[in-house]
N, CA and C atoms as an extended XYZ file, in Angstrom:
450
Properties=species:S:1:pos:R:3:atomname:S:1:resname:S:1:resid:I:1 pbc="F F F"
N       132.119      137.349       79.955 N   UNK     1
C       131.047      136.638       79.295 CA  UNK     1
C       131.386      135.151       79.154 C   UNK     1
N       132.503      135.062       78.805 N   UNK     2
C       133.122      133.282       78.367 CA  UNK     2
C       132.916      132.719       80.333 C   UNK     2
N       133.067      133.571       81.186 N   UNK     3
C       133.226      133.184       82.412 CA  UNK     3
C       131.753      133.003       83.380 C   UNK     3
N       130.907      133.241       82.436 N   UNK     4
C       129.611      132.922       82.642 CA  UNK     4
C       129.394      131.946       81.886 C   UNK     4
N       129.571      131.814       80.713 N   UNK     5
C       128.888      130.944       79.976 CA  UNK     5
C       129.594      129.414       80.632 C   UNK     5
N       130.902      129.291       81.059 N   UNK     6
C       131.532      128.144       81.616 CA  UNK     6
C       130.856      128.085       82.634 C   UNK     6
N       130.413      128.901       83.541 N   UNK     7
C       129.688      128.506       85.126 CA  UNK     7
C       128.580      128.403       84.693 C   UNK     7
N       127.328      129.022       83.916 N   UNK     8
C       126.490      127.739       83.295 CA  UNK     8
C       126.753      126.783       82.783 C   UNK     8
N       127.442      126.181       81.885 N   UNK     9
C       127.511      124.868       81.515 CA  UNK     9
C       127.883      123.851       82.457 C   UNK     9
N       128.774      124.319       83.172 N   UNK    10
C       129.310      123.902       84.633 CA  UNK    10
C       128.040      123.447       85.503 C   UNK    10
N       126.811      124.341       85.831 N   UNK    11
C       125.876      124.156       86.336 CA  UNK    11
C       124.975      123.173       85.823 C   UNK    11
N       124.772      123.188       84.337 N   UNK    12
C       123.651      122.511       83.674 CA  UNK    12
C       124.705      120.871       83.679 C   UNK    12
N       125.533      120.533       83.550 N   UNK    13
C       126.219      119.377       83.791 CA  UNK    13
C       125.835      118.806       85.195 C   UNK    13
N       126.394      119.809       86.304 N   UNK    14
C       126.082      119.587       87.731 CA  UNK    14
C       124.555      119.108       87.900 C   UNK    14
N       123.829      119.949       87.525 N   UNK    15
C       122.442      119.756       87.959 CA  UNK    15
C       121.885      118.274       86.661 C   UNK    15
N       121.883      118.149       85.856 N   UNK    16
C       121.552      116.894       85.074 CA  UNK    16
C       122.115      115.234       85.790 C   UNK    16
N       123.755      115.762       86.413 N   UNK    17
C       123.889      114.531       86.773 CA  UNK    17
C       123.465      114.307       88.429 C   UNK    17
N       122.972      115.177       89.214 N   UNK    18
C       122.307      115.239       90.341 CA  UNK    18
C       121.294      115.100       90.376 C   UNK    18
N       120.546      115.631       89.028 N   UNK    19
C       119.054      114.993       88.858 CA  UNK    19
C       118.485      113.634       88.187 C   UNK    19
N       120.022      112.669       87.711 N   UNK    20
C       119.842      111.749       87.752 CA  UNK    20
C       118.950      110.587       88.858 C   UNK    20
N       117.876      110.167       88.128 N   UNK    21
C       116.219      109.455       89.056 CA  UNK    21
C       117.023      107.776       88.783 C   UNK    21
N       117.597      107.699       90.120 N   UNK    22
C       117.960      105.888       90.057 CA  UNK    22
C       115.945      105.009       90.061 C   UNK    22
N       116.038      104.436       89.034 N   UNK    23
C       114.913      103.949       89.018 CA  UNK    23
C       114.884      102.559       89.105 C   UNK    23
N       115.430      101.869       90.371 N   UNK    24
C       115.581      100.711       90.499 CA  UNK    24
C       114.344      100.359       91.356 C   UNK    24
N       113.770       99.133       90.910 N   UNK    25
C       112.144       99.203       92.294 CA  UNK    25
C       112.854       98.225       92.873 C   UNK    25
N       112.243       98.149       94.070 N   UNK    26
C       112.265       97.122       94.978 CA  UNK    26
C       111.225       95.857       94.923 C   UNK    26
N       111.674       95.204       94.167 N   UNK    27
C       110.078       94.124       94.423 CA  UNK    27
C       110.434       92.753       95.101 C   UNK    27
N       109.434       92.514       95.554 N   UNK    28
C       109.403       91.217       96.596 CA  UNK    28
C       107.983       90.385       96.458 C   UNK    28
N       108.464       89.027       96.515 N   UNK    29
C       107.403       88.104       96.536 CA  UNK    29
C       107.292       87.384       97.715 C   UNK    29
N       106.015       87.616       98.058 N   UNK    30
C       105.672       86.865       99.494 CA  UNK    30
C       104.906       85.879       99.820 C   UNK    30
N       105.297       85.069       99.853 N   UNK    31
C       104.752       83.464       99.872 CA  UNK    31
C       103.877       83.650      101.099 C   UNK    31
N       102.885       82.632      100.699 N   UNK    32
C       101.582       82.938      102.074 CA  UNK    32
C       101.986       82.829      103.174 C   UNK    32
N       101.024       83.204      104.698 N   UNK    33
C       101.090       83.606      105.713 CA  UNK    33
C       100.566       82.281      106.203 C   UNK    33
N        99.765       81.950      105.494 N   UNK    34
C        98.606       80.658      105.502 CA  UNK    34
C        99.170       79.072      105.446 C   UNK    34
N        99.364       78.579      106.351 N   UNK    35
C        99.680       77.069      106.317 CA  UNK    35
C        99.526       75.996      105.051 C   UNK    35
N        97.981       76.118      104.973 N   UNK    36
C        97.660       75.377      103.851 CA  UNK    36
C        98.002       75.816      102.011 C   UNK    36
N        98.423       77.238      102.100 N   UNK    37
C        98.746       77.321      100.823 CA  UNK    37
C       100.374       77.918      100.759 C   UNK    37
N       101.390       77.344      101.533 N   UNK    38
C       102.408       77.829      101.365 CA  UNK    38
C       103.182       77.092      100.445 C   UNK    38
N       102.966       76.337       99.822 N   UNK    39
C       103.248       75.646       98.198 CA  UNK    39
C       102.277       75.491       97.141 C   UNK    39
N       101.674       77.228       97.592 N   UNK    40
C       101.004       77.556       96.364 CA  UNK    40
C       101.886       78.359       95.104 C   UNK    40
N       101.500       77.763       93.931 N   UNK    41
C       102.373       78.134       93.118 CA  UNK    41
C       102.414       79.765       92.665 C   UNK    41
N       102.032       80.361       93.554 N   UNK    42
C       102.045       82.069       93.319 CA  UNK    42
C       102.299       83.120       94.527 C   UNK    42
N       102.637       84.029       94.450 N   UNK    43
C       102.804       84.596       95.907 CA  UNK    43
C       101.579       85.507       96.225 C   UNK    43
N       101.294       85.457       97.555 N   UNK    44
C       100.182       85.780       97.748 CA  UNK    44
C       100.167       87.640       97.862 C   UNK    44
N       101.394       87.984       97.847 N   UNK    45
C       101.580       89.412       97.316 CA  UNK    45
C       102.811       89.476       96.639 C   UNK    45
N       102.929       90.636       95.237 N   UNK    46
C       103.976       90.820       95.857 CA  UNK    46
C       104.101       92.759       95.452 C   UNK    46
N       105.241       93.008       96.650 N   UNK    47
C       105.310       94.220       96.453 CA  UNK    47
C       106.344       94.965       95.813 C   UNK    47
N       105.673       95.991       95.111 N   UNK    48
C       106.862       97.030       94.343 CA  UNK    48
C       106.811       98.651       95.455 C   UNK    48
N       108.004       98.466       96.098 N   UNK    49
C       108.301       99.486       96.472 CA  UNK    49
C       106.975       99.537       97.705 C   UNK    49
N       106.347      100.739       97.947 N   UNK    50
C       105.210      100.520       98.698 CA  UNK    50
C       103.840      100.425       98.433 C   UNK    50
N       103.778       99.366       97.009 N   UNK    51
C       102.560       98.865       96.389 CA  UNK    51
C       102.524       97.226       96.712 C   UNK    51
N       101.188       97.195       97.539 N   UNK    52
C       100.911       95.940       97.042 CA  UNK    52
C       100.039       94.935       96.098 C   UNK    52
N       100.399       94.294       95.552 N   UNK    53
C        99.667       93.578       94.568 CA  UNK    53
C        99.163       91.919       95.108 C   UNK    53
N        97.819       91.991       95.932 N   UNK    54
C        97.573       90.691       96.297 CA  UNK    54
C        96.837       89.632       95.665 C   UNK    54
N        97.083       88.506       95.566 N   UNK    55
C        96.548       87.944       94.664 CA  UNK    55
C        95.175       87.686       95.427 C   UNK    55
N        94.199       87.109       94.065 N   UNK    56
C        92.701       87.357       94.346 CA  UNK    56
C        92.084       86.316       95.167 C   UNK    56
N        91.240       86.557       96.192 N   UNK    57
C        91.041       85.965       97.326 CA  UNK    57
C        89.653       85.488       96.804 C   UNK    57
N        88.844       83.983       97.152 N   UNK    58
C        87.690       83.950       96.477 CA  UNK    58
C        87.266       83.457       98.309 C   UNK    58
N        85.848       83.072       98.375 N   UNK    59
C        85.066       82.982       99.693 CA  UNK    59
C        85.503       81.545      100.342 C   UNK    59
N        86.897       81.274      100.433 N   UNK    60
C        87.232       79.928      101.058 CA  UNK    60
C        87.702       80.342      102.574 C   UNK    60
N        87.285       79.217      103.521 N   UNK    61
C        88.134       79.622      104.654 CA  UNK    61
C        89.400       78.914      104.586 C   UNK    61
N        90.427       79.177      105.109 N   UNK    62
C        91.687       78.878      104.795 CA  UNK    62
C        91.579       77.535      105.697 C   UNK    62
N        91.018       77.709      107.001 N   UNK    63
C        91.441       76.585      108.377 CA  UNK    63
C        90.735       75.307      108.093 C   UNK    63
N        89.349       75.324      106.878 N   UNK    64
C        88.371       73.864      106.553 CA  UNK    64
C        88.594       73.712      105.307 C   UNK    64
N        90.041       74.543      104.667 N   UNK    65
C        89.841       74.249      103.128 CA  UNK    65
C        88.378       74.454      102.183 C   UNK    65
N        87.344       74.758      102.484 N   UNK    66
C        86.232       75.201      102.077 CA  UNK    66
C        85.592       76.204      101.635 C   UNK    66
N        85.111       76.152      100.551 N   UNK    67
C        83.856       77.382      100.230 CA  UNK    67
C        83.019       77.632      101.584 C   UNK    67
N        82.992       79.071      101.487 N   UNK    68
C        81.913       78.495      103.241 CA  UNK    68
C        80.407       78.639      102.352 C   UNK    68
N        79.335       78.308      103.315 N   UNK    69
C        78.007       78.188      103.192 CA  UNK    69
C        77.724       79.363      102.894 C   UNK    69
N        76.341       79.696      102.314 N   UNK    70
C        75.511       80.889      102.122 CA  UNK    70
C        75.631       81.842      101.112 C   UNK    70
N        76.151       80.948      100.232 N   UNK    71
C        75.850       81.827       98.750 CA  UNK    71
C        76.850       83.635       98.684 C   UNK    71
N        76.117       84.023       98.183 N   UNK    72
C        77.190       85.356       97.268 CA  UNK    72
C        77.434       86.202       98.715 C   UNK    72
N        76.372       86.636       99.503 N   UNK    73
C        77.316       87.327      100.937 CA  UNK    73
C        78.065       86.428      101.960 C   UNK    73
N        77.872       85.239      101.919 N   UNK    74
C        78.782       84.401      103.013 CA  UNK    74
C        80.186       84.903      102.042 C   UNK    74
N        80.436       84.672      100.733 N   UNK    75
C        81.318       84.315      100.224 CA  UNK    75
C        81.972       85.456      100.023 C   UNK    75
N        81.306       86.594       99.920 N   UNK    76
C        82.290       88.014       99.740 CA  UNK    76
C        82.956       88.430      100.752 C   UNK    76
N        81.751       88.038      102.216 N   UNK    77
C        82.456       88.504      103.523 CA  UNK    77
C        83.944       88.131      104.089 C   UNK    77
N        84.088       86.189      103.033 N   UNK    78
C        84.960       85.534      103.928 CA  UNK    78
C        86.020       85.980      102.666 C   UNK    78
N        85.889       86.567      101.254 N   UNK    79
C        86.829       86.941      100.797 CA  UNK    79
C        87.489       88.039      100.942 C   UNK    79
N        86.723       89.038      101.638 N   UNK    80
C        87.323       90.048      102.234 CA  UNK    80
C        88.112       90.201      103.345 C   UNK    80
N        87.223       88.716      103.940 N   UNK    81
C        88.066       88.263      105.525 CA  UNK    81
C        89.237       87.984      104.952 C   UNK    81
N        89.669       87.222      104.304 N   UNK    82
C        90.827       86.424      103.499 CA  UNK    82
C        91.781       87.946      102.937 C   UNK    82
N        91.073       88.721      102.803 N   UNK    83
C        92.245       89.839      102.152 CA  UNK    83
C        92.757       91.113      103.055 C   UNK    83
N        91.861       90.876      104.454 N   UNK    84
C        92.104       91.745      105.587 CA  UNK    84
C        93.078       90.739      106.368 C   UNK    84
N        93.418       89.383      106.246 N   UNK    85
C        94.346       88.842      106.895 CA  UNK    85
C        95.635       88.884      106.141 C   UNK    85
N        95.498       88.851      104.726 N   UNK    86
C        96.521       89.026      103.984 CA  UNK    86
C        97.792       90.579      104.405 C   UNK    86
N        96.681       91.596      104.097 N   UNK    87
C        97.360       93.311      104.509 CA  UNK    87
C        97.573       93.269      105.964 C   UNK    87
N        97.137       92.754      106.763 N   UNK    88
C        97.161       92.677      108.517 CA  UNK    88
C        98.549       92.129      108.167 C   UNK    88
N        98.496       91.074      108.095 N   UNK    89
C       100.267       90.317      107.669 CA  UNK    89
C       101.518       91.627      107.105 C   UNK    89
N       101.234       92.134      106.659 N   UNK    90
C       101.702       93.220      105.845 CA  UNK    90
C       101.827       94.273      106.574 C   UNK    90
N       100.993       94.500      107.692 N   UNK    91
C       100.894       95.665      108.272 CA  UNK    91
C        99.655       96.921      107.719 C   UNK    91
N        98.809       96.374      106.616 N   UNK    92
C        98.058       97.317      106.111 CA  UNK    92
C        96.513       97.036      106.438 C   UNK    92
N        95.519       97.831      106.066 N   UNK    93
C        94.063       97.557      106.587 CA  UNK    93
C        93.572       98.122      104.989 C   UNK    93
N        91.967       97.573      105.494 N   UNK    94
C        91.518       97.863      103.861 CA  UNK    94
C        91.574       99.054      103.786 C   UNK    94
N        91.970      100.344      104.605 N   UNK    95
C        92.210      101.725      104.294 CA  UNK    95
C        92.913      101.707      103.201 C   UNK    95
N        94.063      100.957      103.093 N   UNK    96
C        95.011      101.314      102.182 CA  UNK    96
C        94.847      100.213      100.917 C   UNK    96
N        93.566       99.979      100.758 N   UNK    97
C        93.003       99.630       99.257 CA  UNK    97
C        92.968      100.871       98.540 C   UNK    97
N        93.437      100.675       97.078 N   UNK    98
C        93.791      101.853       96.387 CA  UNK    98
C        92.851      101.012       94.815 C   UNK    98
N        92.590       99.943       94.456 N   UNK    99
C        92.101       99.201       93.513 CA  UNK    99
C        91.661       97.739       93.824 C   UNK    99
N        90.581       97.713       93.653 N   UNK   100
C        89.759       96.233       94.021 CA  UNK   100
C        88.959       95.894       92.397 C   UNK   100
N        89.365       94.315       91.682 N   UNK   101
C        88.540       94.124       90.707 CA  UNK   101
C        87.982       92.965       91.563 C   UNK   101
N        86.317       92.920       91.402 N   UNK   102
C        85.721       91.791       91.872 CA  UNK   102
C        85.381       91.018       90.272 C   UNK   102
N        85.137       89.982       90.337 N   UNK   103
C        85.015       88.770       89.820 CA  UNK   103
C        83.892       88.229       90.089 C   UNK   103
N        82.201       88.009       89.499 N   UNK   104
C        81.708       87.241       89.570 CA  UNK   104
C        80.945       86.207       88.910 C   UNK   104
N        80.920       85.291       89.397 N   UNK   105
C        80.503       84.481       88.752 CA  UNK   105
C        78.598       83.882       87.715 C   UNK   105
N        78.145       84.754       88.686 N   UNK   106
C        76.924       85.855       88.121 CA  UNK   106
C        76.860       87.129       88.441 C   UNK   106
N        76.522       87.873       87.388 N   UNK   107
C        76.997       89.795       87.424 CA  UNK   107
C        75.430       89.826       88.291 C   UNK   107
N        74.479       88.430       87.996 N   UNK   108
C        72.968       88.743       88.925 CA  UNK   108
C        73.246       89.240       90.346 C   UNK   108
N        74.547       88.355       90.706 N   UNK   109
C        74.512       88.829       92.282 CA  UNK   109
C        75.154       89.637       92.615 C   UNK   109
N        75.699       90.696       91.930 N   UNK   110
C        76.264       92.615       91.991 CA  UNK   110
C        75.591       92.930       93.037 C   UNK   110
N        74.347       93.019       93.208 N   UNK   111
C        73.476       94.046       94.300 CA  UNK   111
C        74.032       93.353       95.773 C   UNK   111
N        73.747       91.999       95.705 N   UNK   112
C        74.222       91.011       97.354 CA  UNK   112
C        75.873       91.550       97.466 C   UNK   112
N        76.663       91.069       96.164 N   UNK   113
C        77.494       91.646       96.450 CA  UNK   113
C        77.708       92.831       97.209 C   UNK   113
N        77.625       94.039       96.568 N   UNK   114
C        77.684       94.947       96.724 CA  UNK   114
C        76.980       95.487       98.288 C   UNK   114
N        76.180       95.157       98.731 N   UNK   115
C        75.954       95.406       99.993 CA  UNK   115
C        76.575       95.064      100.908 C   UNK   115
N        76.934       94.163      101.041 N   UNK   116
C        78.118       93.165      101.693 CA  UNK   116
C        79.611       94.008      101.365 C   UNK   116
N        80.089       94.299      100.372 N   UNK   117
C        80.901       95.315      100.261 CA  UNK   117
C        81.433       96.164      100.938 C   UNK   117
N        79.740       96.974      100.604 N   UNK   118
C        80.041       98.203      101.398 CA  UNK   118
C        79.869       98.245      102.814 C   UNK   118
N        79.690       97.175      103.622 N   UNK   119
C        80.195       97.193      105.195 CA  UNK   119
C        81.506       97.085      105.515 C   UNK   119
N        82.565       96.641      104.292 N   UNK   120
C        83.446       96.829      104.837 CA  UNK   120
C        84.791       98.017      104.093 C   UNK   120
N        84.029       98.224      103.036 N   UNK   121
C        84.748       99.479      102.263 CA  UNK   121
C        83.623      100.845      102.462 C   UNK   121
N        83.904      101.388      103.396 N   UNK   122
C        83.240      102.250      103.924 CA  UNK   122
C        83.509      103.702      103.761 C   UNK   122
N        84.993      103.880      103.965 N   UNK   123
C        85.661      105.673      103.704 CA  UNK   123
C        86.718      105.134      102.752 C   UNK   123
N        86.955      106.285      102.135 N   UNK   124
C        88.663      106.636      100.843 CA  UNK   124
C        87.927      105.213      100.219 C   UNK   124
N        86.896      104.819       99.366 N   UNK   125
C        86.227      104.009       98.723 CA  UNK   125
C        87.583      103.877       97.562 C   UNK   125
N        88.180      102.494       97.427 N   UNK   126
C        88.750      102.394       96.190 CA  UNK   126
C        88.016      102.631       95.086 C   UNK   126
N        89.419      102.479       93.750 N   UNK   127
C        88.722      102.278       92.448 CA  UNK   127
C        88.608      100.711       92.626 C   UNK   127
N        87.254      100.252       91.641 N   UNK   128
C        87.036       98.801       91.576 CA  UNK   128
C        86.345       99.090       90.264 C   UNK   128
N        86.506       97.570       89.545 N   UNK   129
C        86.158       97.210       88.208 CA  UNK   129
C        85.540       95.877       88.633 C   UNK   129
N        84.147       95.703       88.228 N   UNK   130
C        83.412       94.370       88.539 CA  UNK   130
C        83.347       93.744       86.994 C   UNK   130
N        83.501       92.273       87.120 N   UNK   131
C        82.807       91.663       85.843 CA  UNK   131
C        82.665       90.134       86.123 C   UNK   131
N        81.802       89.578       85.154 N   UNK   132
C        81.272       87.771       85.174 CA  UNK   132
C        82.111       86.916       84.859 C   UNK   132
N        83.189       86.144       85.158 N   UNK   133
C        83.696       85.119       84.288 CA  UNK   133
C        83.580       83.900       85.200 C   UNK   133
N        84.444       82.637       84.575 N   UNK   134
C        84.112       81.323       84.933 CA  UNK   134
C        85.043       81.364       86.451 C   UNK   134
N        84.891       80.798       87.465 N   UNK   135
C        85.760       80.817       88.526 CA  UNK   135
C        86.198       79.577       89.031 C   UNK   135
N        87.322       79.144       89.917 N   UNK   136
C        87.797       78.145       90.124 CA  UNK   136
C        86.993       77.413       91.490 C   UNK   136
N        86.915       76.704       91.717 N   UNK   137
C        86.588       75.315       92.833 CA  UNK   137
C        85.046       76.095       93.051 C   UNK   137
N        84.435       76.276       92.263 N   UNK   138
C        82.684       76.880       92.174 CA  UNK   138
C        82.510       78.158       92.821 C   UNK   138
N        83.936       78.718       93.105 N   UNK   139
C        83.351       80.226       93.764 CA  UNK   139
C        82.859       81.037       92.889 C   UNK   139
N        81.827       81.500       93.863 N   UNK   140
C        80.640       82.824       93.480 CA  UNK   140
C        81.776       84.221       93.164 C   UNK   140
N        82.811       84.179       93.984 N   UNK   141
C        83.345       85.621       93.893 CA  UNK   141
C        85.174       85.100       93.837 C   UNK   141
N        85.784       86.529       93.218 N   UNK   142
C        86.979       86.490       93.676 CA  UNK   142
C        87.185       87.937       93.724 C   UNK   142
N        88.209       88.478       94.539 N   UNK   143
C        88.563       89.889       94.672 CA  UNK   143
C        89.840       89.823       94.791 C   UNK   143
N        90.078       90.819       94.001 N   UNK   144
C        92.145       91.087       94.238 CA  UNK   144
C        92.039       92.483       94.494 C   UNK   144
N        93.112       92.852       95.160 N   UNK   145
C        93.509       94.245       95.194 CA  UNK   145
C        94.922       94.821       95.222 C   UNK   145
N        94.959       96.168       94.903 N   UNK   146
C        96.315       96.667       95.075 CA  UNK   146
C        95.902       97.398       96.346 C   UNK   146
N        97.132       97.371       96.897 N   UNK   147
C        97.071       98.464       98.406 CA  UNK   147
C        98.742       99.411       98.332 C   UNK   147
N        98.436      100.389       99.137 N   UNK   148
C        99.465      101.267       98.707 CA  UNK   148
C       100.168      101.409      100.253 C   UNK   148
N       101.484      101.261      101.140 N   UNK   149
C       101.922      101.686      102.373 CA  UNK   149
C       102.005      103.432      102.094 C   UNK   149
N       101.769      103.668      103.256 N   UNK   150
C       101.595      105.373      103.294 CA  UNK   150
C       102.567      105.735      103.889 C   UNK   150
């Protein structure tokens, strides 16, 4: 009996320090891909382990420094353009959007939004959280997302 009870305790020692979970993440900050903002003061992702966290893309083209033309769908399309070049860099596609908050600057233009959207979030639809606040250099929109490597 004493010769059992030592080869359990023996075991429950063994197995506690084998089931020790090293919980160290890996995180990395990745300075843009993009010429014009590579002394931007933030990284344009960064990742924990195989999460990414990109920062929020609003309807500028990167190559004219500009808002482009045409109001709330020019501006969602080219912010989505802006966040499919970001994960392409990365190796990821908007498949592996796992959370999108949009940002607008009138909640009026949700519906434009939103159509425009959904041409390009089409299947495995993330979670997204929409809301109105003030935005920087007059953009209509901003979108951030997390993406997950599979």
């Amino acid at each position: 009996m004493k010769l059992i009870l030592k080869l359990f305790l023996i075991f429950l020692f063994l197995m506690s320090v084998s089931c020790k979970n090293n919980t160290h993440s890996l995180i990395k900050h990745h300075k843009s891909h993009e010429k014009s903002r590579k002394n931007a003061p933030f990284s344009d992702a960064v990742q924990v382990n195989n999460l990414f966290f990109l920062t929020g893309q609003i309807g500028k083209n990167h190559t004219t420094g500009k808002i482009v033309k045409g109001g709330i769908e020019a501006e969602t399309r080219q912010a989505i353009i802006n966040i499919e070049a970001v994960l392409k860099h990365h190796q990821l596609t908007l498949k592996d959007v796992i959370k999108c908050t949009v940002i607008l600057s009138d909640v009026n233009d949700f519906s434009k939004m939103n159509t425009i959207y959904r041409t390009f979030f089409t299947d495995n639809l993330p979670a997204r959280t929409t809301f109105e606040a003030t935005l920087v250099a007059g953009a209509k929109i901003e979108i951030e997302i997390i993406a997950v490597r599979q």
